[in-house]
N, C-alpha and C positions, 0 to 999 in steps of 0.2 A: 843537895839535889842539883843544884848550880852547876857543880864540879862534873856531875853524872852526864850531865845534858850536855859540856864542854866534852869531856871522855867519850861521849856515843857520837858527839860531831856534828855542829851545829850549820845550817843549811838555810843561807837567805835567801826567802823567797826573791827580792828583787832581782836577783841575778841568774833566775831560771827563764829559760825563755819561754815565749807563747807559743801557743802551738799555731802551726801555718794557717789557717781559714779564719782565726779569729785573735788579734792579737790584745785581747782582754783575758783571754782566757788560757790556763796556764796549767798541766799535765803533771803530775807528780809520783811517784812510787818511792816512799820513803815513810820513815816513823814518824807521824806527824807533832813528836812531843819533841823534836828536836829540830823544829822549822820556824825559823826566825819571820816572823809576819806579826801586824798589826792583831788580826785575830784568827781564833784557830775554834772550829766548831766541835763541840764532843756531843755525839749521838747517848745522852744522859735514859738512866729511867726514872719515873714519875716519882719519886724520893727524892732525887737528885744529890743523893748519899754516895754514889758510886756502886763500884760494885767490890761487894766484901772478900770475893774469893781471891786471896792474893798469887792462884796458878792459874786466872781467865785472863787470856791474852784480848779481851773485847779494850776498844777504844776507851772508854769508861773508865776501866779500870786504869787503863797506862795513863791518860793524862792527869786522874785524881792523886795517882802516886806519885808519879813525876812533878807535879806543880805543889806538893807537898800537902800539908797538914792545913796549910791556912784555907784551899779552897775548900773543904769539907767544910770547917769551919763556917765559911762565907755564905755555901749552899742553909747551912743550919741556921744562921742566922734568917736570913733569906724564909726559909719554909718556916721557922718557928712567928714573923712578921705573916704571912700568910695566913697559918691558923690564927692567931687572934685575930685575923678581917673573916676568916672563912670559916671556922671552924676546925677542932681540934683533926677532923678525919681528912684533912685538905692533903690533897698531891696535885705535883705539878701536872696543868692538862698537856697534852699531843698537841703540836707546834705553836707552843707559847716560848719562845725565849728569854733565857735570862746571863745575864753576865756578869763575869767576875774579873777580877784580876788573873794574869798566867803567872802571877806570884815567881816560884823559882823555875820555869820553861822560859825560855829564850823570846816567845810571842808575849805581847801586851796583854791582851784579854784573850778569856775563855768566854765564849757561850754555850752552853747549857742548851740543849733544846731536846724534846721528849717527840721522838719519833712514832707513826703509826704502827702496830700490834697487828701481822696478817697472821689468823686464823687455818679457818679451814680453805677458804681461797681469797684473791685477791681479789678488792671490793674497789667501785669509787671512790667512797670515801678514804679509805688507805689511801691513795692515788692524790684527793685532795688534799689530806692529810700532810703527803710528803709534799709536796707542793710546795703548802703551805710553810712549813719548816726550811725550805730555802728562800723562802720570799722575808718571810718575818724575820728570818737570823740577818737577811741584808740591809733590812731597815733599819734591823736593831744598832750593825755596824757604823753604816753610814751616819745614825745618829749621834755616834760616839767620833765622829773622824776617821773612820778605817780608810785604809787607802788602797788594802787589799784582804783578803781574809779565806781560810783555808779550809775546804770542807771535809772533814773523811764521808764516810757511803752511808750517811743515817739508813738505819733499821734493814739493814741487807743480813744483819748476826743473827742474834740468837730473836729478834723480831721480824724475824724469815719474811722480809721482803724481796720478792725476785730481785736478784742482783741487774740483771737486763731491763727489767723495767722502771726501775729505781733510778740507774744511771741515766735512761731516755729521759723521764720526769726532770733529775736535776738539773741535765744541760739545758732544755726546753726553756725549763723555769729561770734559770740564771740569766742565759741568753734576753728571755725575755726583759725580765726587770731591767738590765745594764740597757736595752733596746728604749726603757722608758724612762730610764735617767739618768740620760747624756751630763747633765751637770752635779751629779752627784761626785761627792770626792772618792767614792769606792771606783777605785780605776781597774783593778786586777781582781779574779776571783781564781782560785787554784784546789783544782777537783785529786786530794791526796788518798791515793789507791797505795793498802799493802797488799793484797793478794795480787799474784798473776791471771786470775781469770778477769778480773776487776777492772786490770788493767787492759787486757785485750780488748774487756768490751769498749771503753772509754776511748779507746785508740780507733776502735773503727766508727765510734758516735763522731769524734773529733777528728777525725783525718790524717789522724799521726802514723806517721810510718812505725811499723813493726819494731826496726832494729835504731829506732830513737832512742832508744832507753839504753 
């Protein structure tokens, strides 16, 4: 898996630059199982199993394969320590994170966090939800020594969060937290878009020119 990650072309975050209006904050379109950073967030579901269909291209899936057998593994340990506190029916709640090792990905840790579920429309609580899931995945980092850590678009996939509203919530929120802790050692935070729509929108939340990419 090592070799795979070296063969697809590994991409350190340090050396990408920030985008102009805020130089914490750092613009990406790339595979995020192949970006060298502290940690790297996977938009997980309430199992934290991955996802089993090995032709879904969701986040989930690429970085449980990519970081190999051990992070299942770690998730399983993990949820089988859960039910015995919680009971045997326990799944992980919506933005509680948890971390692992990036095992064989080129990044230090993976965190795991379980995104809000939009329905029939988009509610507040969805809204707090995701929120919540970038504030707590920063905590979690920072508590670990992150110095920088990569998001992809929690719950924009098949947890049909508007992709537009999602991206306003995550800058909002990111911005904010770094806004309230200037002495934290998380210095850089880097918003990792594969789609082109993803990226337009981010581009005009952030002020990046068009033809940056």
């Amino acid at each position: 898996m090592q070799e795979r990650a070296r063969e697809k072309g590994i991409t350190d975050a340090t050396e990408l630059p920030s985008v102009p209006v805020d130089h914490r904050i750092i613009l990406w379109q790339g595979d995020i199982t192949t970006l060298k950073c502290d940690a790297i967030v996977n938009a997980a579901n309430n199992t934290l199993m991955g996802c089993w269909n090995p032709d879904h291209l969701c986040v989930d899936n690429l970085i449980q394969s990519y970081s190999g057998y051990q992070t299942r593994q770690a998730c399983t340990q993990y949820m089988d320590e859960q039910r015995k506190i919680h009971g045997e029916d326990y799944l992980q709640p919506t933005a509680v994170p948890m971390m692992t090792s990036a095992y064989n990905l080129p990044s230090e840790y993976i965190i795991h966090v379980v995104g809000p579920i939009v329905s029939s429309r988009l509610t507040k609580q969805n809204k707090d939800e995701l929120a919540e899931c970038y504030r707590a995945s920063l905590e979690l980092a920072a508590e670990h020594g992150c110095r920088n850590i990569a998001f992809c678009c929690i719950s924009t996939g098949v947890f049909m969060f508007p992709q537009d509203k999602a991206a306003e919530i995550a800058v909002a929120t990111v911005k904010k937290w770094l806004d309230e802790h200037p002495e934290s050692c998380l210095k850089n935070v880097i918003f990792d878009v594969f789609k082109d729509k993803d990226l337009r929108i981010y581009q005009d939340l952030l002020h990046v020119r068009k033809n940056a990419f």
